[in-house]
C-alpha distance (Angstrom), angle and dihedral (degrees) to the residues before:
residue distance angle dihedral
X1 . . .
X2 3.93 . .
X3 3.26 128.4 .
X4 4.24 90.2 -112.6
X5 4.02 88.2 46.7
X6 4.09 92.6 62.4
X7 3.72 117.9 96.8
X8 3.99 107.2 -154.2
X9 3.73 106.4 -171.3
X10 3.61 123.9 -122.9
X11 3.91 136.3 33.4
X12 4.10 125.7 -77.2
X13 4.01 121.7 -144.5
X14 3.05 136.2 -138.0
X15 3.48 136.2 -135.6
X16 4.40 135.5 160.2
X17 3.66 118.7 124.7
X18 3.94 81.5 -150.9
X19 3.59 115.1 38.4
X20 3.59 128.0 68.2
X21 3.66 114.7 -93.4
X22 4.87 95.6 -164.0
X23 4.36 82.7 53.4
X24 3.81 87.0 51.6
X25 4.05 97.2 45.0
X26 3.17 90.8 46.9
X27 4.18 102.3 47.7
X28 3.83 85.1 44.7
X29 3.82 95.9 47.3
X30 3.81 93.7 48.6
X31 3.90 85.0 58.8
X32 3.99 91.6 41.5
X33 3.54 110.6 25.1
X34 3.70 90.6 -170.8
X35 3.52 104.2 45.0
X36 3.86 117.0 113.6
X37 3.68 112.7 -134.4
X38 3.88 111.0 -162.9
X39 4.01 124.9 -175.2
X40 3.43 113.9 -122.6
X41 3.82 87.8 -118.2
X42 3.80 92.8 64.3
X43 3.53 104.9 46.3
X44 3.67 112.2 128.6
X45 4.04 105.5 169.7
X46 3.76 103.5 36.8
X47 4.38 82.5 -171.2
X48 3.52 88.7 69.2
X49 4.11 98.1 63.2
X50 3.71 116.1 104.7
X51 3.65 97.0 166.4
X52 3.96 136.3 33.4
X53 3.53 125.9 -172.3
X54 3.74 108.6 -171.1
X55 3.89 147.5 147.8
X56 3.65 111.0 -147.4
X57 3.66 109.1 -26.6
X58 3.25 121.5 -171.7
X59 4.13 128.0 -97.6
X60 3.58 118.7 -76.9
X61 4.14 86.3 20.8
X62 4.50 84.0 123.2
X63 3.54 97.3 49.0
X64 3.60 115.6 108.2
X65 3.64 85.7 29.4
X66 3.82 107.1 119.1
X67 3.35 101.9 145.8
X68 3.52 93.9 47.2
X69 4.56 111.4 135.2
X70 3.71 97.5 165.2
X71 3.93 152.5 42.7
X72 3.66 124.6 -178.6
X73 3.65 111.9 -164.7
X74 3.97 108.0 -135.7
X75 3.63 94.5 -136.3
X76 3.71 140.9 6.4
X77 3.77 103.2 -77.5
X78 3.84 119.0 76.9
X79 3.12 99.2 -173.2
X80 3.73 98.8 113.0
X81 3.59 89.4 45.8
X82 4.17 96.5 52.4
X83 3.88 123.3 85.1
X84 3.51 98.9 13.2
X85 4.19 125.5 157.9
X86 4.11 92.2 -150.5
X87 3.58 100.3 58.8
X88 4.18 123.6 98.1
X89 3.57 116.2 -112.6
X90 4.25 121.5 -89.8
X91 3.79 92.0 4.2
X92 3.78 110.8 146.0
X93 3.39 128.7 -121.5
X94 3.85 124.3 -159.3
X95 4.55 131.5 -171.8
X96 3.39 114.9 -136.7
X97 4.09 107.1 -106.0
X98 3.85 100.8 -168.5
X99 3.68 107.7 152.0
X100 4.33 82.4 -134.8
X101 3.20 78.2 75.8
X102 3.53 109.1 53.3
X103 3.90 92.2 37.9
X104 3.63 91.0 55.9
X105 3.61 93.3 52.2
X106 3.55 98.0 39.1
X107 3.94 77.9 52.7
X108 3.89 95.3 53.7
X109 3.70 92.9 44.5
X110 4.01 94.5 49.8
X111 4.18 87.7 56.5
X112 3.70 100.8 44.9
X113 4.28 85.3 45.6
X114 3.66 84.2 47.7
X115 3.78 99.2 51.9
X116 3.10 96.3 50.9
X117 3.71 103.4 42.1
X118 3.96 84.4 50.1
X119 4.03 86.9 54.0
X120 4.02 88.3 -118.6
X121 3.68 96.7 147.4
X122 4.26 80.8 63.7
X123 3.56 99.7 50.3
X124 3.90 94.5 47.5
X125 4.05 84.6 52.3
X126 4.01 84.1 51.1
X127 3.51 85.6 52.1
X128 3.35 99.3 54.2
X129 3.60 90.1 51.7
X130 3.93 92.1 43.5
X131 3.35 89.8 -122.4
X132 4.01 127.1 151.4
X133 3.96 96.5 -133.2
X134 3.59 113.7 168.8
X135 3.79 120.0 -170.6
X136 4.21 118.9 179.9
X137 3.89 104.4 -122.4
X138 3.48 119.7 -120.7
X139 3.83 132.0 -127.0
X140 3.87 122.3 -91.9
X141 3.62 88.8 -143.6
X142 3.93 86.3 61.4
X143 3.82 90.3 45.7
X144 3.84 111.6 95.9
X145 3.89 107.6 -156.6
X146 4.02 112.4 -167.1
X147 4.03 112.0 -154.7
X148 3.74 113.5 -166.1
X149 3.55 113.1 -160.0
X150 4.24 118.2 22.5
X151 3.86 94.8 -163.6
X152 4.00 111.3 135.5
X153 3.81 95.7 -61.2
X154 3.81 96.6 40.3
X155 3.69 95.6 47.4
X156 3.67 96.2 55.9
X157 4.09 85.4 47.0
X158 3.86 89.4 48.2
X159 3.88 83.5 60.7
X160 3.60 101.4 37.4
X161 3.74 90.0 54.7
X162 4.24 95.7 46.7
X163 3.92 83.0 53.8
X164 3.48 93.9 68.8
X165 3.37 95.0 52.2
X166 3.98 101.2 -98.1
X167 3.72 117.7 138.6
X168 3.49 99.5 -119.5
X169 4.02 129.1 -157.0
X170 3.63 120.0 -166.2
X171 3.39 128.1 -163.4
X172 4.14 131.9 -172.0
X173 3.63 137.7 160.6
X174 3.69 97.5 -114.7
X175 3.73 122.2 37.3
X176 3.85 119.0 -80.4
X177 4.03 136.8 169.9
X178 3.50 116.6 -138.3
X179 4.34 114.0 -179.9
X180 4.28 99.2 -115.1
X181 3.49 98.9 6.8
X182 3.73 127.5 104.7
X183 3.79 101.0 -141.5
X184 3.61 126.9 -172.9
X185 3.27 139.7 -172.2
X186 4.00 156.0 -151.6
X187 3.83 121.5 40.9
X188 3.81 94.1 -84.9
X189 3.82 93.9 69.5
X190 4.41 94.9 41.6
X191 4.27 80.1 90.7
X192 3.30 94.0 50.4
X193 4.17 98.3 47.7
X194 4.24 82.2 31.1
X195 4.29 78.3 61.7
X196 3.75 96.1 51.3
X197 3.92 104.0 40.8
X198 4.35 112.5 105.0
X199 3.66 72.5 -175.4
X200 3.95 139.2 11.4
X201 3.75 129.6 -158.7
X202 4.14 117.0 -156.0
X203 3.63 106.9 -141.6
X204 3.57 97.0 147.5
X205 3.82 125.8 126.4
X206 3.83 119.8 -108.1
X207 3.99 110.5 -116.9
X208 3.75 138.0 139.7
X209 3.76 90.0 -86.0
X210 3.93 94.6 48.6
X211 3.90 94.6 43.9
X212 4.51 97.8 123.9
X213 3.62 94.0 -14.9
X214 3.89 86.1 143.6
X215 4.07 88.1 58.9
X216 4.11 118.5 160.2
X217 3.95 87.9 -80.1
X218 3.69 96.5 59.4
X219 3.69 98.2 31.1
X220 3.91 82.7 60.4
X221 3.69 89.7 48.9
X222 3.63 86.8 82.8
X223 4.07 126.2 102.0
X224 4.08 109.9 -99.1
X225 3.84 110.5 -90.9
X226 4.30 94.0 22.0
X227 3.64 116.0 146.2
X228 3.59 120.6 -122.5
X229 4.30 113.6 -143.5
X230 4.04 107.4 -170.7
X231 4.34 102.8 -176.9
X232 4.10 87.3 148.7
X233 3.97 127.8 60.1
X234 3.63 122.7 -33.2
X235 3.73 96.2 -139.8
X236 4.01 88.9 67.2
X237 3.89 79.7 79.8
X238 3.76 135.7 56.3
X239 3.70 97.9 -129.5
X240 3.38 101.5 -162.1
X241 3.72 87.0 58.5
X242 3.65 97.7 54.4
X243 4.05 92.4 42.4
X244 4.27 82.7 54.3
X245 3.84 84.6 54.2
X246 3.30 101.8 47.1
X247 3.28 97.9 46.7
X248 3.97 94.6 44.6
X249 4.50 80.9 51.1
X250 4.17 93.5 -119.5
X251 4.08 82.5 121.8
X252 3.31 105.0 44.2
X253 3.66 97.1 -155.9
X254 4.21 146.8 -21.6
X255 3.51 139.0 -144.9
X256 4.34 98.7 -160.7
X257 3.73 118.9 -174.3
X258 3.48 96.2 170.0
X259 4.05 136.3 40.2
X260 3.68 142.1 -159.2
X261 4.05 80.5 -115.5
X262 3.76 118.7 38.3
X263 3.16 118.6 -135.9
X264 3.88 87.3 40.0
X265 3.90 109.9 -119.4
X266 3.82 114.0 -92.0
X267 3.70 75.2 -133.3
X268 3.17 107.5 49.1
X269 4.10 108.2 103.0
X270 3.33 103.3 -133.9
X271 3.38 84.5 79.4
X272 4.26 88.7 74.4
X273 3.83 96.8 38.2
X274 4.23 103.8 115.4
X275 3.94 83.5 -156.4
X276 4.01 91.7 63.5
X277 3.72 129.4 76.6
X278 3.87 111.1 -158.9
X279 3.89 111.6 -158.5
X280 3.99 112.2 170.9
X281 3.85 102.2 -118.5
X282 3.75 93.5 -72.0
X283 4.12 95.3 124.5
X284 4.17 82.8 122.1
X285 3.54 135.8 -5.5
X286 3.42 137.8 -162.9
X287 3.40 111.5 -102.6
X288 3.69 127.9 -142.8
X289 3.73 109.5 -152.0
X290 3.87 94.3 52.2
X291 3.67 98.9 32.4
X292 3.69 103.7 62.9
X293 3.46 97.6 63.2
X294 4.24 87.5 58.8
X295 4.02 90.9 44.1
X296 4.03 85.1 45.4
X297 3.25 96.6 54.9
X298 3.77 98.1 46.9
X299 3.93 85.9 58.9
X300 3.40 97.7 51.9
X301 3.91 84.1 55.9
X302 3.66 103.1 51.0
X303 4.05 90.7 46.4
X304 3.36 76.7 61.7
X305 3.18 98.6 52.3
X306 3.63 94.8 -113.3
X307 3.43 131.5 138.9
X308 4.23 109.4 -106.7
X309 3.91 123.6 -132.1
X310 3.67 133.2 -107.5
X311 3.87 91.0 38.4
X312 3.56 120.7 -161.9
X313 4.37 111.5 -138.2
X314 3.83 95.7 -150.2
X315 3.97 93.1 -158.4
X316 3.74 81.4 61.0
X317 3.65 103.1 46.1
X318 3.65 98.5 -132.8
């Protein structure tokens, strides 16, 4: 049987405040034809939901939900989804895995690591000055990019990055093996890889245990001049820490796609610095086309009372 011949019983909602709800229906339909897809806004009998996919809906969006048997994350990061009070007991919840995904982060990550290894962030303030500024590039091989967190998304980085000749230095909270990179792990060695990295990419998932673990001290861990890459959760890092570094030039530069406030604060002075890049958590996306067949398939295995892939282990976080 194909996957458009099953007939999963039951209607899915849908929930993003950001993506668009017709492109989903109608990826998720062309894999299950018979699957009702319901916005969020029009759902009348919240009993009658098997099957939510969402990106950080709002409390009390489960309740009323008894008949709920599945939740697909809309995105990599469960941490909206994790620890909640409104959701029914021993109902799984599953991240997408679409390799889109990870290409188009891995993508993301190898342009902001390449501007600033290649000293762009200089020449554009040159620019601006009209100012003929040269600067000699330097050597990827003499380039030492830190990656915190080597999870799905940050292992595929990891690589990416060693291909171009970087030497690469990954760092995770439980052990991990990653061909070219020196990874290390446990929090008494994230000084000593924080101490290394001319630049450091966040990739690391947002959980209880990761809440500000890039606080003032370790934030000033880093070499003079480093540039700081955040593509994962802005609460991983005491802003107000890295804004005081920035500004005082011990990080050099930052490309931030995330904040501990989203939208960032029209306010808030990052939003001035020339040595920041402000993207508006768009690093990697979910994308429709190649992610319904993943969130199809995971509801044709809980209506059959199967267990779905790529599992999320909420005491964990991830």
């Amino acid at each position: 049987m194909t996957i458009s011949e099953a007939t999963p019983s039951g209607a899915m909602a849908f929930y993003s405040a950001f993506d668009d709800f017709d492109t989903w229906k109608r990826a998720l339909q062309a894999q299950l034809p018979k699957l009702e897809v319901i916005h969020s806004s029009e759902i009348t009998r919240p009993a009658d939901i098997h099957y939510v996919l969402a990106w950080k809906p709002p409390q009390d969006f489960f309740s009323g939900m008894t008949n709920l048997r599945l939740i697909v994350n809309l995105g990599a990061g469960v941490d909206s989804l994790v620890q909640r009070r409104d959701l029914p007991p021993g109902i799984p919840i599953t991240r997408l895995a679409d390799p889109q995904m990870a290409r188009m982060m891995a993508g993301f990550v190898l342009f902001s690591v390449l501007r600033h290894a290649r000293d762009i962030p200089y020449f554009e303030q040159a620019q601006r000055r009209g100012e003929w500024a040269y600067r000699h590039p330097r050597s990827p091989e003499d380039i030492r990019v830190a990656v915190l967190g080597l999870g799905q998304l940050g292992a595929k980085a990891a690589h990416e990055l060693q291909r171009q000749g970087f030497k690469v230095l990954g760092w995770s909270r439980s052990a991990a093996q990653i061909e070219g990179v020196e990874c290390l792990s446990g929090l008494d060695t994230l000084d000593t890889v924080l101490e290394q990295a001319d630049i450091v990419v966040v990739m690391l998932p947002l959980t209880p245990q990761t809440i500000g673990i890039l606080d003032r001290r370790r934030l000033e861990r880093l070499p003079r001049g480093a540039a700081f890459i955040n593509v994962a959760r802005g609460a991983l890092v005491s802003q107000a820490a890295l804004t005081d570094l920035l500004q005082s030039g011990h990080i050099g530069g930052a490309t931030l796609d995330v904040f501990e406030r989203e939208p960032l604060p029209a306010e808030d002075p990052l939003w001035s610095m020339p040595n920041v890049l402000i993207t508006p958590h768009l690093a990697s996306v979910a994308i429709p086309s190649s992610a319904a067949r993943q969130i199809a398939e995971n509801i044709i295995r809980v209506s059959g009372d199967k267990s779905p892939d790529n599992i999320v282990d909420p005491a964990r976080g991830y």
